[in-house]
N, C-alpha and C positions, 0 to 999 in steps of 0.2 A: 470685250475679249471674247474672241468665237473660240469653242473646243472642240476637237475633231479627233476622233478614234480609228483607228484601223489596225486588224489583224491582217498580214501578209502571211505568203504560204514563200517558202526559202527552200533554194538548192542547199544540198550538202548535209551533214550529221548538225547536230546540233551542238552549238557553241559550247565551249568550255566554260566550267565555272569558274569567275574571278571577283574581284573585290571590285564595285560599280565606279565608272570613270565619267566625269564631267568634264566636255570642252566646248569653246567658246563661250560668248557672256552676251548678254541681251543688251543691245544696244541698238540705235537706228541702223536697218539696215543688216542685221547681225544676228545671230541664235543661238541659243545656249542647249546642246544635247546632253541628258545623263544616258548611261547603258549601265543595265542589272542584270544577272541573272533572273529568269521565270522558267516555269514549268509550262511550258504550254504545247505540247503533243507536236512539235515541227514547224510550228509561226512562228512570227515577230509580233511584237506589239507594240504599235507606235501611237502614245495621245501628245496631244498639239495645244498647248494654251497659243492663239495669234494675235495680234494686235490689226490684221488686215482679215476682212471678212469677204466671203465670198468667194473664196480662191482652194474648196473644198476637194474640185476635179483636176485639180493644178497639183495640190499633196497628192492627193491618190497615182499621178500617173509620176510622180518624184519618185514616190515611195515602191511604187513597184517596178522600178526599174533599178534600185537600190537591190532591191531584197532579192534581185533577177542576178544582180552582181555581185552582193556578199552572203556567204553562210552565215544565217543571223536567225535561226532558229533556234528556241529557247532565250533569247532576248526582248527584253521588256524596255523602247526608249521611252525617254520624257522627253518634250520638243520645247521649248518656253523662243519664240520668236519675236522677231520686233523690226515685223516686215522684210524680211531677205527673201532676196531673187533666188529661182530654183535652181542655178547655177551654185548660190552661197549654199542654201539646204545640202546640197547634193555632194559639195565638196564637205559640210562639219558631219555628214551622219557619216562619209565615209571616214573622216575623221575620228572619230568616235567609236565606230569600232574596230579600226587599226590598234586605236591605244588598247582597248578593252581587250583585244584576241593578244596583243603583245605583253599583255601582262606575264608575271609566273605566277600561277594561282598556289 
């Protein structure tokens, strides 16, 4: 299992707080995101349990293109993968925090 950290810098005010959302599920092929509220000065913060190694430069340019596209400052995800294409990552984070911003806190 490789783990990989990254603090993103996000357009926009900083997300609203809600009660934290888990979608999809770890399976081949597949990843399971949670989204929380954090305190963190206008980042994201994205750690990554993966079951594929080596593919460190591949999150990094996922993730900030994500964080280029959603206000997701002040959020904290957990990534738990099980090998998905950065097509799949790209569509469960935006996944993830569609549910999370569409919550009523």
């Amino acid at each position: 299992m490789e783990r990989l950290a990254f603090e993103l810098e996000s357009a926009g005010p900083p997300a609203p707080r809600a009660p934290p959302v888990v979608v999809g599920v770890v399976a081949s092929g597949n990843l399971e995101v949670l989204v929380e509220p954090a305190e963190l000065d206008g980042r994201c913060r994205v750690e990554i349990a993966t079951s594929a190694h080596g593919f460190g430069e591949i999150w990094d340019a996922v993730l900030r293109d994500f964080a280029a596209r959603n206000a997701v400052a002040g959020l904290a995800l957990s990534v738990n993968d099980a090998g998905a294409t950065p097509a799949v990552v790209s569509l469960r984070l935006d996944q993830a925090v569609e549910e999370y911003l569409g919550q009523r806190p």
